[in-house]
N, C-alpha and C positions, 0 to 999 in steps of 0.2 A: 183509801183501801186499808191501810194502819188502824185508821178511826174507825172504822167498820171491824175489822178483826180481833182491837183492843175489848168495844163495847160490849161483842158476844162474850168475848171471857170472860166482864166482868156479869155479864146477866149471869152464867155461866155457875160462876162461883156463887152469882147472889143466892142461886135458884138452889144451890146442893147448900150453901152456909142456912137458909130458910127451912130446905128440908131435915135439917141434922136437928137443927133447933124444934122443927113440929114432933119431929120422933123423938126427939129426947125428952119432953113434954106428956108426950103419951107414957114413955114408959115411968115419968111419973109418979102416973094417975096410979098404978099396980093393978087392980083387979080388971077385968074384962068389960064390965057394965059401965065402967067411967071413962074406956077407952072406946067403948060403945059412942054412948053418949055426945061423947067429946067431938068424935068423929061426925058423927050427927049435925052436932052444931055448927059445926065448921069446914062442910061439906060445900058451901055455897062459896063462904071467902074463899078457900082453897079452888073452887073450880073458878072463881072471876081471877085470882096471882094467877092463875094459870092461863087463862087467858090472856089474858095482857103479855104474859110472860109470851106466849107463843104468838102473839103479833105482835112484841118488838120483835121477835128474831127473825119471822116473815118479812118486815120492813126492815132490820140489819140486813139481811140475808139479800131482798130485792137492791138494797142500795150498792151493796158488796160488787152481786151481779152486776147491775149497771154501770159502778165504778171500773169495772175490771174491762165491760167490754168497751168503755169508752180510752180505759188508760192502756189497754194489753191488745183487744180484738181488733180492733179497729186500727189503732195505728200499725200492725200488724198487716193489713191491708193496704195501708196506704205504702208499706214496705215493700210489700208485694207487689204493688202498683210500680213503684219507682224500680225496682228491679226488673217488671216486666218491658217499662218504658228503656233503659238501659239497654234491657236482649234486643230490643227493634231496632235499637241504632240511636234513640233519641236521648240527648245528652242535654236538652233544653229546658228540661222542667227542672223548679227548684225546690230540694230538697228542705224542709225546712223540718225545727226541732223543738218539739209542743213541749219535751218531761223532763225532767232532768234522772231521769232514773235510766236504768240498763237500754228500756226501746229507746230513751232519747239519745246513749253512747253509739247503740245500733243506727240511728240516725247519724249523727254525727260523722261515724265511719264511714257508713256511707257514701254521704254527703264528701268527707275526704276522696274516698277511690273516684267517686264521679269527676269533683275536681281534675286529678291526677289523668281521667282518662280522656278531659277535656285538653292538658295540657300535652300529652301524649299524642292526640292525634290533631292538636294545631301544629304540634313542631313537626311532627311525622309530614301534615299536607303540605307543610311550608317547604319542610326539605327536599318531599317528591318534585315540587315544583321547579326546586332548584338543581335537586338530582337531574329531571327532565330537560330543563335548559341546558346544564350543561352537558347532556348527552346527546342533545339535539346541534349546541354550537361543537361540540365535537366529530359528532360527525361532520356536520360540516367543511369542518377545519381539513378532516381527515378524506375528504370529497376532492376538498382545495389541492390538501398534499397529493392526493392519487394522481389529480390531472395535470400537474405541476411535474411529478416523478414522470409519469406516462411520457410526455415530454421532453423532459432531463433523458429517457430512456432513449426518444427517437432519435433526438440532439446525438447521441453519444452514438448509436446506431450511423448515423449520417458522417460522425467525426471518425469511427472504428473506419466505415470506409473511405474515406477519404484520407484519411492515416495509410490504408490498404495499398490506396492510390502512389500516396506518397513514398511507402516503403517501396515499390514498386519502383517507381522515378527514379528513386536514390540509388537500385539498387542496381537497374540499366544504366545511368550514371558512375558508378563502381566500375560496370562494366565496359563500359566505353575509357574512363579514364584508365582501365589496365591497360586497353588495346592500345590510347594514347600514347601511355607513358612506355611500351615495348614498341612501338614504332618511332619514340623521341630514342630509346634505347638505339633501334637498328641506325636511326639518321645518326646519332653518335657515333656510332662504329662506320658507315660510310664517309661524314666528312672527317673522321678522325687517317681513314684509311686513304681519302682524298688528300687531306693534309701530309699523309707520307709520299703519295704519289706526287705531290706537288713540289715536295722539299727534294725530292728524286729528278723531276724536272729542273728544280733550280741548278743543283748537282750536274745534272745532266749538260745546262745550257754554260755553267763554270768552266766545264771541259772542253765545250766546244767553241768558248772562248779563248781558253789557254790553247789549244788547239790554234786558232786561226788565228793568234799573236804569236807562234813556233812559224806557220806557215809564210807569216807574212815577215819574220826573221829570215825563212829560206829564200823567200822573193826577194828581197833587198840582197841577198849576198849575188842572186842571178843577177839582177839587178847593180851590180856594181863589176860582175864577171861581164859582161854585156859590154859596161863602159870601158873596161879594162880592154877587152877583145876589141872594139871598135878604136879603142886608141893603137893598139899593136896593129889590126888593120890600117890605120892610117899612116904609121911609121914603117910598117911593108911597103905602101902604095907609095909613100916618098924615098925609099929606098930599091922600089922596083923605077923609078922614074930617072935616077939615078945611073941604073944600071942599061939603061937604053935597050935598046932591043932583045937583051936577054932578059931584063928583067919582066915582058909583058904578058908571058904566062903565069909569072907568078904576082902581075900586077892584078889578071885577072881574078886571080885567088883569091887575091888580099879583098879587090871588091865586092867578091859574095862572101867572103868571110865577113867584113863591114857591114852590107846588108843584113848577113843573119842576126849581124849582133845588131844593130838596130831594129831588126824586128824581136829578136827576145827582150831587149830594153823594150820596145811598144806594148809584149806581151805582159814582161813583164809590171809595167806601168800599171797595164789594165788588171791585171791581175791582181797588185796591189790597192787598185781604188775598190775592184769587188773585195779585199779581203775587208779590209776599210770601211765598206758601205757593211760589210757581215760581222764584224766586229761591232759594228755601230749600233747593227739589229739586234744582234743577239745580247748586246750590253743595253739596249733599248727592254729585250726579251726578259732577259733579267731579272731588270727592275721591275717588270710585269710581273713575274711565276714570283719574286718575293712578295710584292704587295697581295697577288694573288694566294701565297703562302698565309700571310698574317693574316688575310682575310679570312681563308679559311680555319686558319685556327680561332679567331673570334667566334666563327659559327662552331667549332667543335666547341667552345667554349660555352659557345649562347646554347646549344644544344644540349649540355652537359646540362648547362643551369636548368634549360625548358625539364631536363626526364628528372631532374633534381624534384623543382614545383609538382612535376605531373605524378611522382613516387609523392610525395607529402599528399595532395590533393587527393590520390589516390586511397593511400592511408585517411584522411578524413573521410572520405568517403564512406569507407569500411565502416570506421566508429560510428558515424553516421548513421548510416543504416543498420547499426547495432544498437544506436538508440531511439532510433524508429521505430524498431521491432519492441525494443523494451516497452516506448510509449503506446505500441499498441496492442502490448500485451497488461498493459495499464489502464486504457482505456476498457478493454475486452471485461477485464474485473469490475471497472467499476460501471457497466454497462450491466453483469450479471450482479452486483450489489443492490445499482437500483431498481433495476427490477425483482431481486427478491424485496427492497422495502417495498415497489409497489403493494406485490404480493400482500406484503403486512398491514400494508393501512389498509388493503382492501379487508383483512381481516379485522382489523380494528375498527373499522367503518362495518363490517357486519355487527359487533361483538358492542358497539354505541348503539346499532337500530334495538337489538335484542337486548340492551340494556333499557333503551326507550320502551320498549315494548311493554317488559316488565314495569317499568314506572307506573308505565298507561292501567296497565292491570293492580297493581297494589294502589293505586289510586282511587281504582275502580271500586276497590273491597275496602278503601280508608272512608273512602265517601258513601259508604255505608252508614256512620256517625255522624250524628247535626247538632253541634258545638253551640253555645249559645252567646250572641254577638258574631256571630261570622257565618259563613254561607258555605255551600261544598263548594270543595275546593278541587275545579278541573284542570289540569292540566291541560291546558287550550295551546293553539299555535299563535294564537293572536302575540301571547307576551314573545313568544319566541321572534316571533317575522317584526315585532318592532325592535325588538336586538339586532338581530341581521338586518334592517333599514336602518338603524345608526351604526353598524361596522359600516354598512355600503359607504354613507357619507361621509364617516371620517376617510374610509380608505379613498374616497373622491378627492377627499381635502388633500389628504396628502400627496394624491399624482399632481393637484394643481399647483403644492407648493414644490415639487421636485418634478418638472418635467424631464427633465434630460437623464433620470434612471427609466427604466424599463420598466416592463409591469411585475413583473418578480420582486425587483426589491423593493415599488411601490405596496404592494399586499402585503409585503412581509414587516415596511414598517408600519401599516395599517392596522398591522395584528395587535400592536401593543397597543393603539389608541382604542383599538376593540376591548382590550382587556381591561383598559381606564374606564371605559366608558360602563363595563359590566359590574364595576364595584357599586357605583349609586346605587344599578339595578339589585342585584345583592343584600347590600344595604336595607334594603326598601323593605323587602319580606322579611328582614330579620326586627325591624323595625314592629312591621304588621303583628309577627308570630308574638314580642313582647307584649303591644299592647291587647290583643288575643287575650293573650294569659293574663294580664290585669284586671279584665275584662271580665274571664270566667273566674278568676280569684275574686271579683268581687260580689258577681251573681251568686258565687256555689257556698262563699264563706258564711256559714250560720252563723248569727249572731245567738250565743249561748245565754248572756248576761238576762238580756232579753225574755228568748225562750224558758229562761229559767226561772224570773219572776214571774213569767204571765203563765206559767205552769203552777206553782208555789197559789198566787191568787185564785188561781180556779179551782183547786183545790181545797181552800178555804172556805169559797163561797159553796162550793159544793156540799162541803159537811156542816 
């Protein structure tokens, strides 16, 4: 195109330095008839320069043309082309670069944004895909937590009543051991008041002991007046014997006075072996109403100690059922705790689908674009359910290596082997996404050096 635009100029110049020179020739000649003349003669040359003069400029001019729409029109098309290809989504054709001039920077640019838009939307599908899994194992997870809390909730539900039960228990228990411990109270105050009645007894049966050793000091003094009398009777009797026939009225005398005192000596005998046998009993009695005594003060004792225990017991009780009520005003909390987390995971488990959702759909509209070396990229279940079929088998492994936990702490150390096992997967796409991008870095990179010799040659053989 240079070589074409140079050429005109120089016909250009040839053609006005050629004309300067014929005119200046003529004016010459001076008069009119040799400018005639002159003209005349050189009317044919002048019309053949001119010719030729105006078919190179037709053939400058046709080559000009052709140069332009081969180097300006046309790749301009083919710009247009790759930009139309671009708006469809097609990211697959390669952009290549024929000039080293402005359309071939225009390509080159190009050719960069297509690059950039190929790496754009591999990491974008890559991400989706991993956005998507892990919005899928989250719900999940959060599926897991829901039925787990729900659970934990009834648990707690079943414990508040049974807590219920139990305050309850404790609380009639409270109440029975006050009733206990005021009827250990009244038994204290009867054997303590028994224990006075009995020491009263004792007191009692002392007196009627010292009493019936007074008594039996009175027997004995009859008891010797008796012998005294039956002696003075007898020393009548031998002095009414004596006295011969005067004395046998008052011999008479003397032997009912001797009988009577023989019989208060008999009475009194008898009198003394009952005082004797009563002295015996009651000093028998005694020794009873004492031991009877100590007895009962042991029991006012042991009774003391019982309302002693059944006040303490009682007192436990209380606290007792003060922290009964605490635990199940503890329970009741953390009964309304877990259930507001149900509450949340269930929110959280909507707030992962509607996250899923969204993936599904910008997926839907990434996958609009077809990258070259890779394919659309769907967001399938398939990668997901073989994630969740290797959590299942790890968390299988891990009940087989821990039976004797439960299924709770089974799943929960499950979790972490799920979480091991999600890094390869992980890994993998991030892996895919680089060679991706090497891939289109290698397709989409123009080779300049190239283009720009085999531009430079065709241009040579061209002119």
């Amino acid at each position: 195109m240079t070589f074409c635009i140079a050429a005109l100029m120089a016909l250009t110049v040839a053609m006005a330095g050629w004309a300067l020179y014929y005119f200046h020739g003529l004016l010459a000649l001076g008069s009119g008839d040799k400018v005639l003349r002159t003209l005349q003669e050189q009317q044919s040359t002048f019309n053949i320069v001119l010719t030729v003069v105006l078919v190179l400029a037709v053939l400058l001019g046709l080559a000009a043309i052709s140069y332009f729409f081969r180097r300006v029109v046309r790749p301009l098309g083919d710009f247009a082309a790759y930009f139309d290809a671009i708006a469809k989504g097609d990211l697959t054709q390669r952009i290549r670069v024929l000039t080293a001039n402005e359309i071939g920077d225009l390509f080159e640019s190009l050719g960069r944004m297509q690059e950039s838009l190929v790496k754009t939307t591999t990491t974008v599908r890559l991400g989706l895909e991993e956005i998507h899994a892990g919005a899928q194992e989250i719900a999940q997870g959060n599926t897991n937590i829901s039925s787990r809390t729900e659970e934990q909730a009834a648990s707690l539900q079943q414990t508040a009543a049974s807590m219920e039960q139990l305050a309850g228990t404790v609380r009639q228990n409270a109440d029975n051991a006050q009733q206990a411990n005021q009827l250990a109270a009244t038994a204290s105050d009867v054997a303590h008041r028994g224990g006075s009645a009995v020491n009263e007894v004792v007191a009692t049966m002392q007196g009627i002991s010292a009493s019936s050793n007074k008594i039996s000091d009175i027997v004995g003094v009859i008891d010797s007046i008796a012998f005294q009398t039956n002696i003075l009777a007898l020393n009548a009797a031998v002095e009414a014997a004596r006295a011969g026939e005067q004395g046998k009225g008052f011999a008479v005398v003397a032997a009912e006075v001797r009988a009577l005192a023989q019989r208060s000596a008999q009475a009194a005998r008898e009198i003394t072996a009952l005082i004797e046998d009563s002295v015996r009993k009651v000093t028998e009695g005694s020794s009873q109403v004492e031991r009877a005594g100590a007895t009962m003060q042991e029991i006012v004792d042991s009774v003391r100690r019982v309302t002693d225990i059944m006040g303490e017991i009682t007192a436990a009780t209380i606290e007792q059922s003060s922290g009964i009520d605490q635990v199940n005003r503890a329970v009741s909390q953390m009964d309304e705790t877990t259930q507001y987390n149900a509450r949340l995971v269930e929110q959280a488990a909507l707030a992962s689908s509607g996250l899923s959702e969204q993936v599904t759909k910008v997926n839907q509209a990434i996958a609009f674009f077809r990258s070259p070396g890779t394919e659309v990229i769907d967001v399938s279940a398939h990668r997901v359910a073989n994630r969740r079929s290797v959590a299942a088998a790890s968390s299988e492994t891990e009940q087989r290596r821990s039976p004797a936990l439960n299924g709770s702490a089974a799943t929960a150390k499950a979790s972490p082997a799920t979480k091991g096992l999600s890094a390869p997967a992980k890994a993998a796409p991030a892996a895919k996404a680089t060679a991706a991008q090497d891939d289109s870095q290698r397709l989409l990179r123009p080779d300049l050096s190239k283009s720009s010799s085999a531009a430079s040659d065709d241009d040579w053989e061209e002119f």
